[in-house]
C-alpha positions in Angstrom: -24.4 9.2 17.8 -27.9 7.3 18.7 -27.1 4.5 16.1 -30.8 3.5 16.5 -32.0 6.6 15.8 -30.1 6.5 12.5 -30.6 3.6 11.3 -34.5 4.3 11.3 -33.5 7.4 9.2 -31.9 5.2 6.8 -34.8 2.6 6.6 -37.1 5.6 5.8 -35.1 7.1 3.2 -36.3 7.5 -0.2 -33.4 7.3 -1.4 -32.5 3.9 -0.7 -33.5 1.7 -3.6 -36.0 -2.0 -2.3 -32.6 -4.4 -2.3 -30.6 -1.5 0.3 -33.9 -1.7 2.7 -34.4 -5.1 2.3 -30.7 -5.7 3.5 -31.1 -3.2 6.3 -34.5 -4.7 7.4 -32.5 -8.0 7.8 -31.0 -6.7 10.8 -33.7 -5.3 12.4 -34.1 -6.2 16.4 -30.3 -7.2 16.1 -28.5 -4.2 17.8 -25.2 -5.2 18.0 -25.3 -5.6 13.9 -26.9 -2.0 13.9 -24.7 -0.8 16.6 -21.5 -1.7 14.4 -23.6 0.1 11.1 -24.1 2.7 12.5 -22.2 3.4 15.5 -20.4 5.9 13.7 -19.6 7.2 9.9 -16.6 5.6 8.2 -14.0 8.2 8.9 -12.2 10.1 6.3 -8.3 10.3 6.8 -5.0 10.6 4.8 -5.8 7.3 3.6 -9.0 8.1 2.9 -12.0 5.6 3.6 -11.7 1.6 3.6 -14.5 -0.8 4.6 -16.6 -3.4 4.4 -19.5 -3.7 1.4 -22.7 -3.1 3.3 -25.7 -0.6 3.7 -25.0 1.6 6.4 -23.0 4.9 8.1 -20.3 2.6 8.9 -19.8 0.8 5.6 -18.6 1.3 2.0 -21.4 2.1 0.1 -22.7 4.5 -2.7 -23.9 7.0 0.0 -20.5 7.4 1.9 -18.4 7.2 -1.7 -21.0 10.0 -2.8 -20.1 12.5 0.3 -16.5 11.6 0.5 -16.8 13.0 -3.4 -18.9 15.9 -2.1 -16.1 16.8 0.2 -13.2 16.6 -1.7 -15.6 18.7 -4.4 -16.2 21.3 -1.8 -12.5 21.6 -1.1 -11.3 21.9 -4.8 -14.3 24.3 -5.3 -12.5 26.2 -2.0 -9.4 26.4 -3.9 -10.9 28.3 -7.2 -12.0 28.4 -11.1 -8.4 26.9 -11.9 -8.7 24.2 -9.4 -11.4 23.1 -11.1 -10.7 23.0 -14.5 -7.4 20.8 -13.9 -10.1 18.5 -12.6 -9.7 15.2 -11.3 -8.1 11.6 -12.2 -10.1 8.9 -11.2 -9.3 4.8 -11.2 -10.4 1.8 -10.3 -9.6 -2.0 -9.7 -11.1 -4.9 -9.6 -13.5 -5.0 -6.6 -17.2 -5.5 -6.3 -18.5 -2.0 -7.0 -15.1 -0.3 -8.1 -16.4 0.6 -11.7 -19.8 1.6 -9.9 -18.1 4.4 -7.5 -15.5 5.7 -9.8 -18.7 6.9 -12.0 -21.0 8.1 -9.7 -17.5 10.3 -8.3 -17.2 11.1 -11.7 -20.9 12.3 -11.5 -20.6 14.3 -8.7 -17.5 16.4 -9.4 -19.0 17.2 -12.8 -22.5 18.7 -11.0 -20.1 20.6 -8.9 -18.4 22.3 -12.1 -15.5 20.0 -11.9 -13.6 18.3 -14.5 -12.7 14.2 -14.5 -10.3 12.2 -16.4 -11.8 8.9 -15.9 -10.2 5.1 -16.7 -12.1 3.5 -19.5 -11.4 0.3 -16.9 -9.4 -0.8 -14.6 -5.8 0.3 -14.1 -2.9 0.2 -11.5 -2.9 2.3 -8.5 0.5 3.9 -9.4 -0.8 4.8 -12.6 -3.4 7.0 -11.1 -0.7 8.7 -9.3 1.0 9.3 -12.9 -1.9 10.5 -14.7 -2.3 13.5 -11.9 1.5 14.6 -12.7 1.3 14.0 -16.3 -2.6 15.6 -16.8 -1.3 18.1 -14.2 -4.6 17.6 -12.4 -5.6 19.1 -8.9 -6.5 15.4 -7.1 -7.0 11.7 -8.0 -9.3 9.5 -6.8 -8.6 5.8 -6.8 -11.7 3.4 -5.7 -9.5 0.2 -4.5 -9.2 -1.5 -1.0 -5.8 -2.9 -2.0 -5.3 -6.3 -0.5 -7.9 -6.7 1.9 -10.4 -9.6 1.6 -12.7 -9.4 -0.9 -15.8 -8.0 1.3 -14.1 -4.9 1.5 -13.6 -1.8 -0.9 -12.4 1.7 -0.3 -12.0 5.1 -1.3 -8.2 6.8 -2.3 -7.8 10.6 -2.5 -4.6 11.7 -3.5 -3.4 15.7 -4.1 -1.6 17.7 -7.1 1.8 15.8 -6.4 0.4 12.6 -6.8 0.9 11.6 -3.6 -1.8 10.6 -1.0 -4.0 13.6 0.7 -1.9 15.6 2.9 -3.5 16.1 6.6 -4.2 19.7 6.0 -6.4 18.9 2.7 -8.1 15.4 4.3 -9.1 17.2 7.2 -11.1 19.7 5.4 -12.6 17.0 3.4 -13.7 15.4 6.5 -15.2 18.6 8.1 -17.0 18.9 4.9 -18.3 15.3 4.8 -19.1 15.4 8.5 -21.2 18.2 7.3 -23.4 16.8 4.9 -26.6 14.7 4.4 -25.9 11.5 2.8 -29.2 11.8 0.7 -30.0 15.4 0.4 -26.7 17.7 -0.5 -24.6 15.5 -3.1 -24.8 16.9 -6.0 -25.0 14.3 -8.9 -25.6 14.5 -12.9 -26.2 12.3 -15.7 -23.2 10.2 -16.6 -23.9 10.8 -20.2 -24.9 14.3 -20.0 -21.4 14.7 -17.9 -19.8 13.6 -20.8 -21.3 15.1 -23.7 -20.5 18.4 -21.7 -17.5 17.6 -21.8 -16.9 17.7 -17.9 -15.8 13.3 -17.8 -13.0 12.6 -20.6 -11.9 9.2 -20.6 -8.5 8.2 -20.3 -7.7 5.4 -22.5 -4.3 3.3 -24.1 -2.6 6.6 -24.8 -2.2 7.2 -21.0 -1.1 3.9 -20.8 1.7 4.7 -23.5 3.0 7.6 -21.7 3.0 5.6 -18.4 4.9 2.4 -19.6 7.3 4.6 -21.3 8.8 6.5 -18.1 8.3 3.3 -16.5 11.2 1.8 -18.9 13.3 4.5 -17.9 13.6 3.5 -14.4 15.1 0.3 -15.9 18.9 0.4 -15.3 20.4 -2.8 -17.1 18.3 -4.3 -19.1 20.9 -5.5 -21.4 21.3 -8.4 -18.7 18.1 -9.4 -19.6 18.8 -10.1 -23.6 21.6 -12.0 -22.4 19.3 -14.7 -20.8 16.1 -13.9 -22.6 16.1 -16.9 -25.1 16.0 -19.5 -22.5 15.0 -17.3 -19.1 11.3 -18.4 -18.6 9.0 -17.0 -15.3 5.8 -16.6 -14.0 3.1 -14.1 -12.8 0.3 -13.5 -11.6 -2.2 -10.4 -10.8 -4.5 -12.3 -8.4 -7.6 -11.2 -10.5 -6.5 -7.6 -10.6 -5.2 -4.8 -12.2 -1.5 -5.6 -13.4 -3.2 -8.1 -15.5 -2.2 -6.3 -19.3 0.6 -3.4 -18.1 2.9 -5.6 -16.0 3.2 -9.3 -18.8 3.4 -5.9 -21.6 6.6 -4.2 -19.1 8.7 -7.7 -18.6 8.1 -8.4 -22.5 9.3 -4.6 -23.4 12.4 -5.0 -21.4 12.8 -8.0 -23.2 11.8 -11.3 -22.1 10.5 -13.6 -24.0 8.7 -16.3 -21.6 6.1 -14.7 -19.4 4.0 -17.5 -18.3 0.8 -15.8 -17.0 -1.8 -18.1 -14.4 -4.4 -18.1 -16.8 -7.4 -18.9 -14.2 -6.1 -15.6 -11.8 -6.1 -13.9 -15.0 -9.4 -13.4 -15.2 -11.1 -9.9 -13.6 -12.8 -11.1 -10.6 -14.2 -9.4 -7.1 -14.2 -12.4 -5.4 -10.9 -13.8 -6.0 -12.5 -17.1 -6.4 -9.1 -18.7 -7.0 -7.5 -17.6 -3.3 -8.3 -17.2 0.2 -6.7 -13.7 -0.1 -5.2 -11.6 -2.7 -2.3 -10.7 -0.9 0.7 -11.6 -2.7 2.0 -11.6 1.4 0.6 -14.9 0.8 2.4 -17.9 -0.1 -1.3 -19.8 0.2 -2.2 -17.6 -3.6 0.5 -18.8 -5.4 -0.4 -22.1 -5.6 -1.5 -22.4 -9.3 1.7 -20.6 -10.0 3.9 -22.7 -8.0 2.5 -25.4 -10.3 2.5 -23.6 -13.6 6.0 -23.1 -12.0 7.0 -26.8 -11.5 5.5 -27.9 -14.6 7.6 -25.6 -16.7 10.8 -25.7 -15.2 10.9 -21.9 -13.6 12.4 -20.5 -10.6 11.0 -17.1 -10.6 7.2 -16.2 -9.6 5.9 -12.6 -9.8 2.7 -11.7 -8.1 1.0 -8.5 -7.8 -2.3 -7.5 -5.5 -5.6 -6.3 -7.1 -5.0 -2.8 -7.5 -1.0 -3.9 -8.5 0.7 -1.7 -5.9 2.5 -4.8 -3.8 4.6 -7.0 -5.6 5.6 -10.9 -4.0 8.3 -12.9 -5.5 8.2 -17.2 -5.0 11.9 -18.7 -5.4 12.8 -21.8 -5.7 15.5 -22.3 -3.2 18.9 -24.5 -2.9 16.4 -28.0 -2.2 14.3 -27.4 -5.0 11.6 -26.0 -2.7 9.6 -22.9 -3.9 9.7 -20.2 -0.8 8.5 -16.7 -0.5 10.5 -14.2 0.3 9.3 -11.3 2.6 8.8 -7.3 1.7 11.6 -7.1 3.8 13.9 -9.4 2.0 12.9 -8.2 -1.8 13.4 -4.6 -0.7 17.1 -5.1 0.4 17.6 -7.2 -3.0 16.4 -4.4 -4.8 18.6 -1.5 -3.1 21.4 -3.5 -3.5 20.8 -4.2 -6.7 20.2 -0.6 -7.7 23.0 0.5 -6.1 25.1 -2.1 -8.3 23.6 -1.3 -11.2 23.8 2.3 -10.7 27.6 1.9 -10.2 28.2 -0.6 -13.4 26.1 1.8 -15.6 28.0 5.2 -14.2 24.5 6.6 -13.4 25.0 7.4 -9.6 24.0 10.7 -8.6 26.5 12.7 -6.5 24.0 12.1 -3.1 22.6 9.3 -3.7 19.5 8.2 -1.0 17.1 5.0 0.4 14.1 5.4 2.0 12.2 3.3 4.1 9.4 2.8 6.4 10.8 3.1 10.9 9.1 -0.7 10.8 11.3 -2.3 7.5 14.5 -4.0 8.5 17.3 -2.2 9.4 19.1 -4.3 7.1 18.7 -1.8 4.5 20.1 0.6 6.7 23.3 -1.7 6.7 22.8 -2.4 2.5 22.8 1.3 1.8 25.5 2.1 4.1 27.6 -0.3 3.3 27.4 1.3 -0.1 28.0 4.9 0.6 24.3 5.5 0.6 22.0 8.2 2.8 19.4 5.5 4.4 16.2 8.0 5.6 13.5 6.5 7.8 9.5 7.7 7.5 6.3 7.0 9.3 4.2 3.8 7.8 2.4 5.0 4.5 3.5 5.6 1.4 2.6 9.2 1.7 5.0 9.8 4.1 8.0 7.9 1.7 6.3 10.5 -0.9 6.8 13.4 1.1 10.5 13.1 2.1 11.3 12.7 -2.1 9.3 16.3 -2.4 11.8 17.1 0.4 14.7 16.0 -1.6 13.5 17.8 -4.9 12.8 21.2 -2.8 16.0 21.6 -0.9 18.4 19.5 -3.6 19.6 17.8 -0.5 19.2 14.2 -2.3 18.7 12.4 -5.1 16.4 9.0 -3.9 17.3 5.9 -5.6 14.4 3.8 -4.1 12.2 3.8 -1.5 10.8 0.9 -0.2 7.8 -0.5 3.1 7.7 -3.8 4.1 4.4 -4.0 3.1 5.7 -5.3 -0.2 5.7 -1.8 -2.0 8.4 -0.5 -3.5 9.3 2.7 -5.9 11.8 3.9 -8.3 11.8 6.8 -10.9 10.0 10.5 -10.7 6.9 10.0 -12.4 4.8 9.0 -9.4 4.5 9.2 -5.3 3.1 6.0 -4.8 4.2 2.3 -4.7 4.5 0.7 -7.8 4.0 -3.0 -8.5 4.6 -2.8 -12.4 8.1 -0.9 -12.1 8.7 -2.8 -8.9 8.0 -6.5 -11.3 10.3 -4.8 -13.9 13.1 -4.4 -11.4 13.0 -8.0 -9.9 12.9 -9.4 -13.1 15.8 -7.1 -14.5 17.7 -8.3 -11.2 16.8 -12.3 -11.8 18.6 -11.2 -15.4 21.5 -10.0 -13.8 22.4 -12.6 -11.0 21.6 -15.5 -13.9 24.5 -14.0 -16.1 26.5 -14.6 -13.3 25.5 -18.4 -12.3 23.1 -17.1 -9.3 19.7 -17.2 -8.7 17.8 -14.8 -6.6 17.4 -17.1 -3.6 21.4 -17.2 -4.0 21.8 -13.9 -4.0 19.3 -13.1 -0.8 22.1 -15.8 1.2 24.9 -13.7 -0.1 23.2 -11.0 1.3 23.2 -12.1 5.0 26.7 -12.7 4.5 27.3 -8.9 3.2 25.1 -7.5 5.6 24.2 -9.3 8.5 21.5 -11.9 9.7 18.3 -10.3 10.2 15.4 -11.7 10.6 11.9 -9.6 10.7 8.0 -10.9 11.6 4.8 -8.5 11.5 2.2 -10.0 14.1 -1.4 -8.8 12.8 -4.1 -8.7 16.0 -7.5 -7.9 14.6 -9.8 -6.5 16.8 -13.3 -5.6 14.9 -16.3 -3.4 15.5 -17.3 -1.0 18.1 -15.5 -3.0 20.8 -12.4 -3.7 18.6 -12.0 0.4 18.0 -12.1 0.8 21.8 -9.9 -1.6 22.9 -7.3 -0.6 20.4 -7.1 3.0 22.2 -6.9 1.2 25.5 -3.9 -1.0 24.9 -1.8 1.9 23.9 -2.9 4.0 27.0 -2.2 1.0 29.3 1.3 0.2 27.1 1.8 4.2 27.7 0.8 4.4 31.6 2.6 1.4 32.2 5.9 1.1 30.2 7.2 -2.6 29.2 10.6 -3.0 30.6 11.3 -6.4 29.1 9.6 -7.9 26.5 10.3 -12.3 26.3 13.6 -11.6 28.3 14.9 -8.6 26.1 15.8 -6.1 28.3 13.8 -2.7 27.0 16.2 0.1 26.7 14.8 2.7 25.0 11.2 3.0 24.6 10.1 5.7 21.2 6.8 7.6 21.2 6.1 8.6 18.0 2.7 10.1 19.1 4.5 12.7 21.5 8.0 12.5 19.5 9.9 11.7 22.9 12.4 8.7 23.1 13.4 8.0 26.7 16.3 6.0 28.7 14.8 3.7 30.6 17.1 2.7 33.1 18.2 6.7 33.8 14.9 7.8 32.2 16.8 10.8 30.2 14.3 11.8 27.4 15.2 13.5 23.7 13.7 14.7 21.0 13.2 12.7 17.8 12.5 14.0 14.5 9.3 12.1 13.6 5.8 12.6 16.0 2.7 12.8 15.8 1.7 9.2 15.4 0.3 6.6 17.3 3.2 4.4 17.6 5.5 2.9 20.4 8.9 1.7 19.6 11.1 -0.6 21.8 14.7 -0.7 21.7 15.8 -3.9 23.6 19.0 -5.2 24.1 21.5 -7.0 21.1 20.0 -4.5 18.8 16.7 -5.9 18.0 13.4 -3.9 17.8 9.6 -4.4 19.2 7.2 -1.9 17.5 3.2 -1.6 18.3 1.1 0.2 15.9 -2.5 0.4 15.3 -3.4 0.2 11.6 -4.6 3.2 10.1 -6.6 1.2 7.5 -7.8 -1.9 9.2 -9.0 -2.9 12.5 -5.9 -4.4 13.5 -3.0 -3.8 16.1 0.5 -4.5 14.4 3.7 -5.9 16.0 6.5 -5.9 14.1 9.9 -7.5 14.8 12.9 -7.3 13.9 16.2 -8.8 15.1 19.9 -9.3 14.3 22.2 -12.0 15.4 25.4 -13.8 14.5 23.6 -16.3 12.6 20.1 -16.7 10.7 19.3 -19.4 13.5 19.9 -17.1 16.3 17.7 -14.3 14.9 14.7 -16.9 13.7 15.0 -17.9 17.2 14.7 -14.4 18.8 12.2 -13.5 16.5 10.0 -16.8 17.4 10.0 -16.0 21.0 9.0 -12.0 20.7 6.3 -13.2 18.7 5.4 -15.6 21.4 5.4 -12.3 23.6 3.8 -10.0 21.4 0.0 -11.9 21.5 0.3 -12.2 25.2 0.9 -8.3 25.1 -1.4 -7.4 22.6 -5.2 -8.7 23.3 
């Protein structure tokens, strides 16, 4: 594409209103930041588009939103009358622009003959993915950019199922998109008109009711948590987002009593003025609630992102220290919670299963195992946890207890196919319950779990490589890691090397190959010696190369210590 070229087309655009040409006239006889505007369009994939706030191809702005929406309106128009009268969900969160987007979408399906159930504000991502199973609607369209730093927003198309796009459907959208002039073919309406057609209904409180009440039923024990409510006391906080009413209105419903919210990250704000990210990955975010914490006497901190998908926990550990625990650890909690609770309560189904992402700790492998439970590995993406329970529901194979990434997501329950961070806050909280009726707190229990399970200790290495240049070297790396295999990685012997991208995992001292059941992504997995695992991934959603870690030992020292020096490895590797 001659960026140049379209960028002038852009400037000259009626369509641009004085403050979009004044911000692209701002660059003008800088081609490097043209170059990275326009280089190329925002691409449209499963996980459909995320980007930074800015005029221009390569940017999240009302232009690519509105022929994102033009494809996907093309592709439901493809699929006929009925198609489009089940219409579409659409939600938001908390980001600059997110209430902007989700109506002009709304516009655009309508002009296409498309019906919209539209948020009357903000809500949480896995309540979009309930409203398309409960409205039984044909797609959903979520405007969020999840955790990323407040300069970014992005655009989430999800199918019938609830899930995330599947490849066939997002590649048709992108053909479409690819298609299209940005300014001349999206159709668009009146807002107002839309709805006094009757094409946008707005989805209000009542959704809200039917949502909270199958997320209550994914609650397993909660007479645990009227043991300890009178005296029981924790603290969250939505980091300025969208679990701000649903997930205080959840833990009260199950029945606590003292839910001390952070009142300043309370408020609904874009720029997350109180953090440097809102990433409940974070400990840096919590720090008003480590102090709400301390001043009140609590050992439990709950924190969700902005569009209240991930979940963090902050305990307060045997010093009287307040620590974060990773996705990791919270995940293996949880199953093995579940699984106890499950057992107590006589509600384990006959073929019981856990699911996780290849890159989450194997310890859950050993937690569900242990247990008698099926543990089933995906690609990253929720979508791909989402597709394994349709799997399970089409061949009764197994019943899926939870299903977990490391990237701090976690799911439970039926009633959606994406990660839930109000369910997810439920759980912990019901868990906390359960290990104070038995003298324990949950950093107790995560130290009983090494001792059940093994010591494992896991680290995710984010590389960011931006722009043009970043996009290019990230293809490089993995041809060079692919033409020339590692055969030790920080004096780990390399014994099996996984390509997920051709589906191949091969010996390589004898360099005997099989078949593995997972390819087709870009992803190279190393087996080294002693068990422990080195895994390079490009991001799908940001301009980053991942390394993730993880390793078992004898004792929580050892694997720390093997973990310190692969990570050592891993940016000499990856640059």
């Amino acid at each position: 594409m001659n960026y140049m070229a379209e960028y002038e087309r852009w400037l000259a655009s009626p369509a641009l209103t004085a403050d979009e040409r004044a911000e692209l006239e701002a660059i003008r006889g800088d081609e490097d930041a043209i170059k990275d505007r326009f280089f190329a369009p925002l691409s449209f994939g499963t996980a459909g588009l995320r980007g930074v706030l800015g005029v221009g191809l390569y940017r999240m702005n009302r232009f690519t939103v509105g022929a994102a929406t033009q494809g996907l309106a093309n592709l439901i128009v493809q699929n006929g009358p009925e198609a489009c009268a089940r219409g579409v969900a659409i939600a938001y969160d908390s980001r600059h622009f997110s209430p902007e987007f989700a109506q002009l979408a709304a516009c655009i399906l309508a002009a296409n003959g498309i019906s919209v159930k539209l948020y009357d504000e903000l809500r949480p991502t896995p309540e979009l993915s309930f409203a398309i199973r409960y409205y039984g609607t044909i797609a959903g369209i979520n405007i969020t950019a999840s955790h990323n730093p407040k300069e970014y927003n992005g655009y989430k198309v999800y199918w019938e199922d609830g899930a995330q796009l599947p490849p066939k459907e997002a590649d048709v959208v992108a053909k479409e998109m690819g298609a299209l002039d940005f300014f001349a073919d999206v159709k668009t309406m009146d807002f107002e008109e839309a709805k006094a057609k009757g094409l946008v209904k707005m989805m209000d409180w009542q959704t809200d009711e039917a949502y909270l009440k199958e997320v209550l039923k994914v609650a397993i024990n909660p007479d645990c948590v009227k043991q300890v409510a009178d005296d029981f006391k924790l603290v969250y906080t939505p980091f300025h987002g969208a679990g701000y009413r649903l997930v205080p209105e959840i833990l009260k419903r199950i029945g606590y009593k003292h839910i001390i919210c952070v009142p300043e990250q309370m408020v609904i704000d874009g720029d997350f003025p109180t953090v440097k990210s809102p990433n409940p990955e974070n400990k840096e975010g919590f720090h008003l609630a480590i102090d709400l914490a301390k001043a009140n006497g609590v050992d439990l901190i709950i924190g969700t992102d902005p569009d209240a998908d991930r979940t963090g926990i902050v305990l307060k550990n045997s010093e009287g220290e307040y620590v974060t625990l990773s996705g990791n650890q919270v995940g293996v909690l949880l199953i093995d919670y579940v699984i106890t609770a499950k057992k107590l309560t006589g509600t384990m189904p006959e073929h019981p299963a856990v699911l996780k992402s290849l890159v989450t700790t194997e310890m859950a492998r050993a937690a569900a195992e242990k247990n008698g439970v099926d543990c089933f590995d995906t690609f990253t993406g929720f979508k791909f946890l989402a597709e394994k329970i349709k799997q399970f529901e089409t061949t009764g194979s197994h019943e899926y207890l939870f299903a977990f990434e490391e990237s701090y997501g976690y799911l439970a329950g039926d009633y959606a196919r994406d990660k839930d961070a109000v369910t997810a806050s439920m759980l912990i909280a019901e868990m906390a319950a359960y290990y104070r009726t038995k003298g324990m707190t949950l950093y107790d229990a995560m130290q009983t779990m090494y001792e059940k399970y093994g010591y494992y200790t896991e680290q995710t290495i984010s590389i960011t490589m931006p722009g043009v240049a970043g996009l290019e070297r990230m293809k490089e790396l993995m041809a060079e890691l692919r033409a020339t295999p590692l055969t030790e990685v920080a004096g780990h012997k390399v014994e099996y090397i996984r390509d997920y991208q051709s589906g191949v995992r091969t010996c390589v001292s004898c360099g005997k190959t099989e078949e593995m059941e997972l390819s087709g992504q870009n992803v190279l997995y190393y087996e080294l010696a002693g068990g422990t695992s080195f895994i390079i991934r490009p991001s799908g959603t940001e301009p980053k190369v991942k390394v993730y870690i993880m390793a078992k030992a004898d004792s929580k020292a050892e694997s720390d210590a093997k973990v310190a020096a692969l990570a050592d490895a891993a940016k000499e590797i990856v640059k």
